[in-house]
Steps between C-alpha positions, in 0.01 A plus 500: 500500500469881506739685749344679768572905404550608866674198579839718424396781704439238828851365461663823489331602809562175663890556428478757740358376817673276760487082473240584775275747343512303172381171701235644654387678168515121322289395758243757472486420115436126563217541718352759244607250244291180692192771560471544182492183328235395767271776454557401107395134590237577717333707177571223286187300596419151607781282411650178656782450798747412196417772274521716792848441622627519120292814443739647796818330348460607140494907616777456782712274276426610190837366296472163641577237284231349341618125644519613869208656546320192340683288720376763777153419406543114486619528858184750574290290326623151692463638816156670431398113400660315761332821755804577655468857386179710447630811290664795554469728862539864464735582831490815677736811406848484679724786551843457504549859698602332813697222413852464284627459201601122511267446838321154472410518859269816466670623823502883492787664416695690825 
């Protein structure tokens, strides 16, 4: 896999910020990272619940091992059958500015 040219440039201004800054900044770059991969699927076209969810998985995960994400789609696929699961759910955007690093709760930060 190809390394990302500015990924060298992000780390060296990450080095600089506080464990705060840098935690809200990772969270920013998830949800951008999740937006993106929908909006990818959704101009995919028509394709099933399973081929969905491991449309999604193979561009957020994309050096997982071959034998877990087929076990990922057996799972996927046994739950689609049994209709325990109906496919993937896009969620709405979170933002991490008012909760912190560590926070499970979501409770705001004082």
């Amino acid at each position: 896999m190809r390394s990302d040219p500015g990924r060298d440039e992000l780390e060296g201004k990450l080095m600089v910020l506080t464990p705060q800054e840098r935690w809200r900044i990772s969270g920013e770059l998830r949800e951008k990272g999740f937006a993106l991969v929908w909006d990818q699927l959704e101009r995919a076209g028509p394709m099933g619940p399973v081929e969905q969810v491991m449309f999604l998985i193979d561009r957020l995960y994309p050096e997982m091992p071959a034998a877990h994400r087929a076990t990922f789609q057996r799972k996927f696929q046994a739950e689609f059958d049994a209709g325990r699961w109906h496919g993937p759910v896009r969620r709405a955007a979170t933002s991490r500015a008012d909760v912190g690093p560590g926070d499970t709760t979501g409770a705001a930060v004082p």
